[in-house]
C-alpha positions as CSV (number, residue, x, y, z in Angstrom):
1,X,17.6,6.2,82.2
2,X,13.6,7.6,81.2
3,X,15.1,7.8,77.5
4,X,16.0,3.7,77.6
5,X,12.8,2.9,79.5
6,X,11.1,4.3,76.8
7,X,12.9,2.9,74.1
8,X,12.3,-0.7,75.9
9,X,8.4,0.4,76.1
10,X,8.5,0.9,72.6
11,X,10.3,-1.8,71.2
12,X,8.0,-4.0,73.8
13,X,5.1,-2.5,71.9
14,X,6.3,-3.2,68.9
15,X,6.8,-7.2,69.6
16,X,3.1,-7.0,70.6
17,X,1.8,-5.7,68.2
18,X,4.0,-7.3,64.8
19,X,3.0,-10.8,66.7
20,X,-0.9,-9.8,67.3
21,X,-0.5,-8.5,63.3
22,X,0.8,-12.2,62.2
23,X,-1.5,-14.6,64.7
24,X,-4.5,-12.0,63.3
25,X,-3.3,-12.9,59.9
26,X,-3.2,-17.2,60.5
27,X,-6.7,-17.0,62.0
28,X,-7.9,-15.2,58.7
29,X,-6.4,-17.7,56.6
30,X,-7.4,-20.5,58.9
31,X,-10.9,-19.7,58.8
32,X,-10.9,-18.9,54.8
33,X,-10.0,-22.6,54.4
34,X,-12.3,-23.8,56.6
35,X,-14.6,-22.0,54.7
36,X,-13.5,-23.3,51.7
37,X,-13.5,-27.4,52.8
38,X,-17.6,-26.5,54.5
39,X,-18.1,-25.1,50.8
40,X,-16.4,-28.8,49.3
41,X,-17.9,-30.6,51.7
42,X,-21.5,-29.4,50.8
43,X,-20.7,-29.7,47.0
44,X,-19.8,-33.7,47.4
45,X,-23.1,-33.9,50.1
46,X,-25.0,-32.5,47.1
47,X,-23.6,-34.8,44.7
48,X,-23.9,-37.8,46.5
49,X,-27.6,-37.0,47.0
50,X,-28.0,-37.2,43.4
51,X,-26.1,-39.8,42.7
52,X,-28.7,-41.7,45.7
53,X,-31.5,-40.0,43.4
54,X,-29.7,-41.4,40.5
55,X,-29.6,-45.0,41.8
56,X,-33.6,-45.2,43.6
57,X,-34.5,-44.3,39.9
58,X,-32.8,-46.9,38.2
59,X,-33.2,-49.6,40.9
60,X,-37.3,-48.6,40.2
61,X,-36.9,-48.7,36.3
62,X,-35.2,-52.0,36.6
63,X,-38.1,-53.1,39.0
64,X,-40.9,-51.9,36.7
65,X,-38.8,-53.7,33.6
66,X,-38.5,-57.2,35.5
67,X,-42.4,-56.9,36.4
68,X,-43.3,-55.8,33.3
69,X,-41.1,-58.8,31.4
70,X,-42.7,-61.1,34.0
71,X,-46.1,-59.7,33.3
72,X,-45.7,-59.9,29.4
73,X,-44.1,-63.5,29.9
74,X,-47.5,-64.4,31.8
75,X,-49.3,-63.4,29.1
76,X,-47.1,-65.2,26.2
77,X,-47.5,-68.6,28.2
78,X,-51.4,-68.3,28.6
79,X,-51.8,-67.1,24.9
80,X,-49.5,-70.0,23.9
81,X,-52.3,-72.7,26.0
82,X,-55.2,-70.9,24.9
83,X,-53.5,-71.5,20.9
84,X,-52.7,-75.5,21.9
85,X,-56.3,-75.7,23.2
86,X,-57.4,-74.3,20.1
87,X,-55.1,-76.2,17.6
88,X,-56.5,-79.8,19.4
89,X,-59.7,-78.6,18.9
90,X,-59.2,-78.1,15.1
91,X,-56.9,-81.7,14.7
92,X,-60.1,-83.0,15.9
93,X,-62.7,-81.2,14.0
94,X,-60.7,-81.8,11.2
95,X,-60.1,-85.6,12.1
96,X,-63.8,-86.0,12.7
97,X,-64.5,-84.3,8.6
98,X,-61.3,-86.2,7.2
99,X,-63.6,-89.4,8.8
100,X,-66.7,-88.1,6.8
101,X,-65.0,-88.0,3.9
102,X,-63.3,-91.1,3.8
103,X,-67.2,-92.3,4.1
104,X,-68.7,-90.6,1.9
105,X,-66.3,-91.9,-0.6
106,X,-66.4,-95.4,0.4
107,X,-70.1,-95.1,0.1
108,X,-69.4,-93.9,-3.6
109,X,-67.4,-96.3,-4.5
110,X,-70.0,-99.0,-3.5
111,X,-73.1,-97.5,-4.7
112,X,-73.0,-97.5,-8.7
113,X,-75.3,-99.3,-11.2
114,X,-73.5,-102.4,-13.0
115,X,-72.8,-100.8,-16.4
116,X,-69.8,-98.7,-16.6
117,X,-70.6,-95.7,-18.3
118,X,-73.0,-95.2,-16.2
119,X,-71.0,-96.0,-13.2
120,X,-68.5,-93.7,-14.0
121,X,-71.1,-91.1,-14.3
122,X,-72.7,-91.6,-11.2
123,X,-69.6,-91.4,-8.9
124,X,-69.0,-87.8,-11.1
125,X,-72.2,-86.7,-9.6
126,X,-71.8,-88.1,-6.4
127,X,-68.3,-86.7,-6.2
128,X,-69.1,-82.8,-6.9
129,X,-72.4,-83.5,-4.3
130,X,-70.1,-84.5,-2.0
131,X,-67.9,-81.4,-2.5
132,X,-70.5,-79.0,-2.2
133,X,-71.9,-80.2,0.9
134,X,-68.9,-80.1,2.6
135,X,-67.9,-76.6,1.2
136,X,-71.8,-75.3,2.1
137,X,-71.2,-76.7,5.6
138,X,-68.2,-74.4,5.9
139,X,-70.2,-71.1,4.5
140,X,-73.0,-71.8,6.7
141,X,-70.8,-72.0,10.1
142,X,-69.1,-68.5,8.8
143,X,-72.9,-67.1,8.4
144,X,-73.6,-68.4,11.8
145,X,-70.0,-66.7,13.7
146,X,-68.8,-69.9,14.5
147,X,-65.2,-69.4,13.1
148,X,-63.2,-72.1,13.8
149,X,-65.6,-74.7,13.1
150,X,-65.8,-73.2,9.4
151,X,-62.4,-73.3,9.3
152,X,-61.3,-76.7,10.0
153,X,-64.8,-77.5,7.5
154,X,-63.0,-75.6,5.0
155,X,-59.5,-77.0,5.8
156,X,-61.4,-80.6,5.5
157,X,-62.1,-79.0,1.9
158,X,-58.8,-78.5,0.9
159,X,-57.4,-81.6,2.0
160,X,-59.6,-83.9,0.1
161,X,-60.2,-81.7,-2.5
162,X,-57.2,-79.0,-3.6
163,X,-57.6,-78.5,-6.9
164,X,-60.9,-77.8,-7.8
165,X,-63.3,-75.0,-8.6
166,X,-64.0,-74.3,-5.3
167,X,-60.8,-75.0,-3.8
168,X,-59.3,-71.5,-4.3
169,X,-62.7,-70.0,-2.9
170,X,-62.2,-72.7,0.2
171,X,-58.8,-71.1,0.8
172,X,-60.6,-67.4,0.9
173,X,-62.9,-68.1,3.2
174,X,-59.8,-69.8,5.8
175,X,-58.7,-66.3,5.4
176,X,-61.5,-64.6,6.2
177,X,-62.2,-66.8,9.2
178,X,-58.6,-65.4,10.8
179,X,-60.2,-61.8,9.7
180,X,-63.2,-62.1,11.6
181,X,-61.1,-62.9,14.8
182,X,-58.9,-59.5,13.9
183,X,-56.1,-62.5,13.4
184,X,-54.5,-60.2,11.1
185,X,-51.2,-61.9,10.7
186,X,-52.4,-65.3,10.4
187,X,-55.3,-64.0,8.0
188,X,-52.5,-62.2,5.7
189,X,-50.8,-65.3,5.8
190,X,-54.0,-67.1,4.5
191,X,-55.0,-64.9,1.6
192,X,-51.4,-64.9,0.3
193,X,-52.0,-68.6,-0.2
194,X,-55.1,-67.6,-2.1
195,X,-52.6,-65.7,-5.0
196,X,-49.6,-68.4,-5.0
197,X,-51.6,-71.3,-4.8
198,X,-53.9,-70.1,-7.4
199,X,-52.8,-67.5,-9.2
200,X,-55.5,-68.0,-12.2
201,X,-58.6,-68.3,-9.8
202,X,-61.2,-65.9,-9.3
203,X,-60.5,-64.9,-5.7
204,X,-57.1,-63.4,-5.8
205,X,-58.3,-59.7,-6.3
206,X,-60.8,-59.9,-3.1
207,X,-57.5,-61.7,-1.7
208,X,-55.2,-58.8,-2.5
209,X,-57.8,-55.8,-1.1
210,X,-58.2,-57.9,2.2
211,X,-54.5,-58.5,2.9
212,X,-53.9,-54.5,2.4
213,X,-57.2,-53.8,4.8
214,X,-55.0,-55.9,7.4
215,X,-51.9,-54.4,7.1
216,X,-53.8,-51.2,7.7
217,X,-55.2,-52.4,11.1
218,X,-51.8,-53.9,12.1
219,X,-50.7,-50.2,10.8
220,X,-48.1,-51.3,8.1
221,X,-48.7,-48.3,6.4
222,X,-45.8,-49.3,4.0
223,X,-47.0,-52.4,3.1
224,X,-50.6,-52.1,2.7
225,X,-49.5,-49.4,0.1
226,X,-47.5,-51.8,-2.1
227,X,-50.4,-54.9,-2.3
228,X,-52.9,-52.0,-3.1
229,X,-50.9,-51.0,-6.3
230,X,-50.6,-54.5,-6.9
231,X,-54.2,-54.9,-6.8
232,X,-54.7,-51.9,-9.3
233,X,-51.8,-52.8,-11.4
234,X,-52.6,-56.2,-12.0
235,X,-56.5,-56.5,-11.2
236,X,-57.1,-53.1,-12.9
237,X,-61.1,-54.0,-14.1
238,X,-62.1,-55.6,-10.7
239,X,-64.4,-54.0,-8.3
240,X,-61.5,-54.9,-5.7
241,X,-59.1,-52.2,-7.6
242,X,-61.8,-49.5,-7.1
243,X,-61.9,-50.0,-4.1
244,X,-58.0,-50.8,-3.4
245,X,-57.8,-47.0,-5.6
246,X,-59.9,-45.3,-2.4
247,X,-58.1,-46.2,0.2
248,X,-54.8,-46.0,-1.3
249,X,-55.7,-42.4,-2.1
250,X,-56.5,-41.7,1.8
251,X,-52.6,-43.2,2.8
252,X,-51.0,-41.4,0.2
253,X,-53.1,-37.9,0.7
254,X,-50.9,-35.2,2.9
255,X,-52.0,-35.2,6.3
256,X,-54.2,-32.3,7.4
């Protein structure tokens, strides 16, 4: 009777024990995968905070691009007034010389002596007067800083009177207005009219050096390279080319 009690304690023991063994072993593995999805669920916190990073960043890039675009587009519109107030101003300067012109020509055309030889020699004179005061004009507003007013005088030259002695000086001096007001573009523009329109004229090698000087400042390395050499090459006795040879020497020299 003892001897089955005790085998019924033991057996009851047993049972205990095997089922405190397994529920010890669920817990384990319960809490490892808790474990686990706390580790996962930091990992996707993390990476949604840098995702949110991610976005701020780009929302404020976008921000700064739009203000900045609305900024530079601001400034395009008021540039692009300030150049219609300017190009009025010019039509009218140069309506008001085209005006003088037209004068002073009607004024030689009714001012000769009777004989015709003589006539014809008088308007001759009176024609290349006529020229050189209106060119003169122009050189004196350039000595005095008053660029645009040279300009359109100058511009005035050209129209009545393209193809002259002067007229390839006259275009020069258009240029060099634009230079003055560190126009670079428009004053590279202007000297290349210098060389097509008159290829033969005294002014093209001055016209070649200045058109490299303002590819320098607009830092067109490249090109201002190329129209010194062409200024050497072509101009090779001018005291443009010596000086075209310097500063060539300084862009093509290894940096120190």
């Amino acid at each position: 009777m003892a001897q089955r009690l005790f085998k019924g304690v033991v057996f009851a023991l047993g049972t205990i024990l095997a089922l405190s063994s397994a529920r010890s072993w669920k817990l384990s593995d319960l809490e490892a995968k808790v474990k686990a999805l706390e580790i996962r669920i930091q990992e996707v916190e993390e990476r949604e905070e840098e995702y949110r990073k991610q976005v701020e960043q780009a929302t404020k890039k976008n921000e700064e691009l739009a203000e900045k675009l609305r900024k530079e587009q601001a400034d395009i519109k008021l540039e692009l007034e300030m150049i219609k107030d300017e190009l009025s101003q010019l039509e009218e300067l140069v309506r008001q010389l085209s005006d003088r012109i037209s004068a002073l020509e009607l004024k030689l055309e009714t001012s000769f002596p009777q004989e015709k030889g003589e006539k014809e020699e008088t308007k001759e004179e009176q024609a290349k007067k006529s020229l050189k005061e209106i060119y003169n004009l122009g050189l004196e507003y350039f000595r005095k800083g008053n660029y645009d007013a040279s300009r359109a005088q100058f511009e005035a030259f050209l129209k009545a009177y393209p193809n002259t002695v002067l007229s390839d000086n006259a275009q020069f001096w258009i240029g060099e207005c634009y230079f003055r007001q560190k126009n670079y573009k428009r004053a590279i523009l202007e000297y290349n009219r210098v060389r097509e329109r008159y290829p033969k004229g005294n002014k093209v090698p001055s016209a070649l050096y200045k058109m490299g000087i303002c590819f320098e400042k607009l830092g067109k390395k490249p090109e201002a390279i190329a129209t010194y050499k062409e200024l050497i090459q072509n101009y090779p006795k001018s005291q443009e080319a010596k000086k075209a040879k310097e500063r060539l020497d300084k862009l093509t020299s290894p940096q120190k």
